[in-house]
C-alpha positions as CSV (number, residue, x, y, z in Angstrom):
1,X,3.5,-60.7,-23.9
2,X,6.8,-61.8,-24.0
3,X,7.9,-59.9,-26.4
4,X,7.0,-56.7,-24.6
5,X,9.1,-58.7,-21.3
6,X,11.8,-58.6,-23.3
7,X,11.6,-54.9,-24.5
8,X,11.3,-54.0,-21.1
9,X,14.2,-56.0,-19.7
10,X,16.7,-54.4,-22.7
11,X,15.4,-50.9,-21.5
12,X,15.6,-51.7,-17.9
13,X,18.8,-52.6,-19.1
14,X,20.7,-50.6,-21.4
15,X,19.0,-47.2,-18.3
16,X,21.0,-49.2,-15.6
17,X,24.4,-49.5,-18.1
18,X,24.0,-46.1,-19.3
19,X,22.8,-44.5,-16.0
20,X,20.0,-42.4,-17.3
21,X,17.1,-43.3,-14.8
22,X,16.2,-39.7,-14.9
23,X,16.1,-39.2,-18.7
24,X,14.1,-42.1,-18.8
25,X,11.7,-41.4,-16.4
26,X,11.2,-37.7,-18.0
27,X,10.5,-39.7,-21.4
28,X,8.2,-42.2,-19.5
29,X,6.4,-39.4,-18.0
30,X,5.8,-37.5,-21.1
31,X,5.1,-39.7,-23.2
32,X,2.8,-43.1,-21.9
33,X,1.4,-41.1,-18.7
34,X,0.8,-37.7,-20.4
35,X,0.1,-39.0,-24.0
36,X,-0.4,-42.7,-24.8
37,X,-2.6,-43.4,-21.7
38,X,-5.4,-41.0,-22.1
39,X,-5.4,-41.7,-25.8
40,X,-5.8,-45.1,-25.1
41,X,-8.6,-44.9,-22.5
42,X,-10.3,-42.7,-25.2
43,X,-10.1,-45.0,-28.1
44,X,-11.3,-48.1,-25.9
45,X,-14.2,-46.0,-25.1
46,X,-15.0,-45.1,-28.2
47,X,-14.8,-48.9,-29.3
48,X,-17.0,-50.0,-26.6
49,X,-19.4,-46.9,-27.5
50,X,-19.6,-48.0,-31.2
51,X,-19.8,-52.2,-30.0
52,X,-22.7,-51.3,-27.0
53,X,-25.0,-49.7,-30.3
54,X,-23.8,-52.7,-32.5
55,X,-21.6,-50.9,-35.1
56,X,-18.3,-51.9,-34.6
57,X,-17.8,-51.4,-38.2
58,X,-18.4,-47.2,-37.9
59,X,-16.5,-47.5,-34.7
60,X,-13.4,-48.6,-36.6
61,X,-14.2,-45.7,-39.2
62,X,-14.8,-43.7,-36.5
63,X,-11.5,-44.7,-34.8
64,X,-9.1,-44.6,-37.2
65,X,-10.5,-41.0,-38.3
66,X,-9.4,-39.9,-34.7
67,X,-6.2,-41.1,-35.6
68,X,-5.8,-39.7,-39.0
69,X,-6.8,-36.1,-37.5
70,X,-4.7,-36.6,-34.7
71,X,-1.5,-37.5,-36.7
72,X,-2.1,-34.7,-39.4
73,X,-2.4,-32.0,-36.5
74,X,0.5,-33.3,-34.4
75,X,3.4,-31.4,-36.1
76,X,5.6,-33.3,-33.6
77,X,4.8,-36.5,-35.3
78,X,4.6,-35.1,-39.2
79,X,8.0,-34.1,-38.2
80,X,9.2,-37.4,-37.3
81,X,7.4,-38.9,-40.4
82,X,9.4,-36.9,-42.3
83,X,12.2,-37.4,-41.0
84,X,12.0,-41.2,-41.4
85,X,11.0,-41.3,-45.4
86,X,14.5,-39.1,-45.6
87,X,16.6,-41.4,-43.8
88,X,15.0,-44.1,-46.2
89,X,14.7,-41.7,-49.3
90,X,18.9,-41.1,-48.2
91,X,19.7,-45.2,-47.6
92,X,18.0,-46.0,-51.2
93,X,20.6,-43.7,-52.8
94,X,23.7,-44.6,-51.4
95,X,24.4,-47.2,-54.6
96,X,27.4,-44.5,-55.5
97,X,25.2,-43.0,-58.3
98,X,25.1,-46.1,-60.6
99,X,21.7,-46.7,-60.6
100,X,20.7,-47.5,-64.4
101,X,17.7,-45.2,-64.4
């Protein structure tokens, strides 16, 4: 809990230096009301669905199946995927070419 205090207070932050309340907002909207908040309430429910019968185990099969599906039909976040192995892919091979491969 104090961690996420202190991601919130750099946020809270860094919007009043920059000025950006709207953008922020926007982003906020989007993406915990619209996406991570629903998803959320859904995967709790499906946990207590899966705990209520007494198979927590298939519920975490079940779960992270959701998850899997979700991330491999969300182009938005293969996208970003991808884009983050790149960046790593390109910071791994910035030793000038004298790698002794």
């Amino acid at each position: 809990m104090p961690l996420a205090l202190i991601v919130f207070a750099t946020l809270a932050l860094l919007t009043a230096l920059k000025g950006n309340f709207v953008e922020v907002g926007d982003a906020f909207q989007k993406d915990v009301v619209e996406g991570f908040l629903p998803m959320g309430a859904g995967l709790v429910g499906l946990a207590l669905v899966f705990s209520i019968i007494g198979a927590p185990g298939a519920g975490r099969v079940f779960i992270s199946l959701v998850l899997v599906s979700y991330l491999l039909t969300n182009s938005t976040a293969i996208k970003a995927i991808e884009e983050q192995l790149a960046s790593l892919k390109k910071e791994g091979s910035t030793d000038g070419g004298n790698s002794s491969e």
